[in-house]
C-alpha positions in Angstrom: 146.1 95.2 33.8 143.4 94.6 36.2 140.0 96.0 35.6 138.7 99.0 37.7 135.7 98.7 39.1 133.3 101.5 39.8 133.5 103.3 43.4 131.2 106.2 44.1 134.3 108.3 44.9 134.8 108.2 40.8 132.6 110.4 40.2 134.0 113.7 42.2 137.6 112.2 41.0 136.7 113.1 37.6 135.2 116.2 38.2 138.3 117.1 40.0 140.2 116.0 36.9 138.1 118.1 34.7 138.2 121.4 37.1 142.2 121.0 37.6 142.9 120.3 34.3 146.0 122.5 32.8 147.5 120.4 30.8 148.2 120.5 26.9 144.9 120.5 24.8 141.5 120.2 26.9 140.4 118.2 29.2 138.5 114.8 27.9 136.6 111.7 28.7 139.7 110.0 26.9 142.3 111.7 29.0 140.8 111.1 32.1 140.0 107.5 31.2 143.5 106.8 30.7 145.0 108.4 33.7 142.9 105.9 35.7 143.6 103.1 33.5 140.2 102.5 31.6 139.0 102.8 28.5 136.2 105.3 27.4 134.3 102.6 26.9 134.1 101.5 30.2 133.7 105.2 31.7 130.4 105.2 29.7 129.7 101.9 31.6 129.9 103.7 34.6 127.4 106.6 33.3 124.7 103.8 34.4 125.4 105.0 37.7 123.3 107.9 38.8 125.9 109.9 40.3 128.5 109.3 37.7 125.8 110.0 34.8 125.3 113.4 36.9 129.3 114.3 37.1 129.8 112.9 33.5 127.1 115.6 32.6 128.9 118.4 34.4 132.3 117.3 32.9 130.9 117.9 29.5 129.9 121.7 30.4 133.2 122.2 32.2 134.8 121.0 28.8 132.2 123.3 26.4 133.5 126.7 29.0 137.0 125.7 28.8 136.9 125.7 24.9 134.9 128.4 24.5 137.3 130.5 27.0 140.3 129.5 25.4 138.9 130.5 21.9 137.8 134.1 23.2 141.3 134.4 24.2 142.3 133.7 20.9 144.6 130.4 22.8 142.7 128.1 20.5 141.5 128.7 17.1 138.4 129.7 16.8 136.7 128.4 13.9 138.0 124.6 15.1 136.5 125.4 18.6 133.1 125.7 17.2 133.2 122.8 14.8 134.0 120.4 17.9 131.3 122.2 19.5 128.9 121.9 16.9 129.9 118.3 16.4 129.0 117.3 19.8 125.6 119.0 19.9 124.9 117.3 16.3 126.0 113.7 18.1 124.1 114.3 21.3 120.8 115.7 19.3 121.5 112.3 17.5 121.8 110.1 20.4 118.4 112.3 22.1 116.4 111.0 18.4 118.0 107.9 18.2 116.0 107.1 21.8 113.0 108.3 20.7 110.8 105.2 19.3 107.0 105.6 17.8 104.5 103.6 16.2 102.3 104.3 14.0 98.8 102.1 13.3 96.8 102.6 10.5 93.4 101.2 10.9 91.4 101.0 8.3 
């Protein structure tokens, strides 16, 4: 399979892909990945891109509301909806300290 390279239209073509979802499940990094024939891995490549980073971003938010809806309206169950939620806010608190770097002198 030949390797996709990035194109600025990517960005609003996965926004439109999380927007329009109404499929099975919720939409996902994954889901979209595959229906253009990538891998996550290389979608999160493409987050070097401003623009991308930016709809990336927005995807993630669209995903968060489209849980949350869905376990208001009792479609999905609750108490799973917030463990993925609070799973992702533990791994992207994570990621924030992870990027954080000090150093500490002691002079004597």
């Amino acid at each position: 399979m030949a390797k996709r390279k990035y194109t600025p239209s990517l960005a609003r073509e996965m926004y439109c892909f999380f927007r329009g979802f109404d499929d099975l499940g919720a939409p996902s990094v994954a889901k979209f990945a595959a229906s253009i024939g990538v891998t996550s891995a290389e979608i999160e490549k493409f987050r070097r891109h401003k623009e991308f980073d930016r709809a990336y971003r927005e995807c993630c938010e669209i995903k968060r509301d489209y849980l949350i809806d869905r376990a208001l309206s009792k479609r999905f169950d609750a108490g799973f909806v917030k463990f993925l939620l609070s799973s992702e806010d533990e791994k992207s608190s994570s990621e924030d300290r992870e990027s954080l770097n000090i150093t500490l002198t002691v002079a004597e």
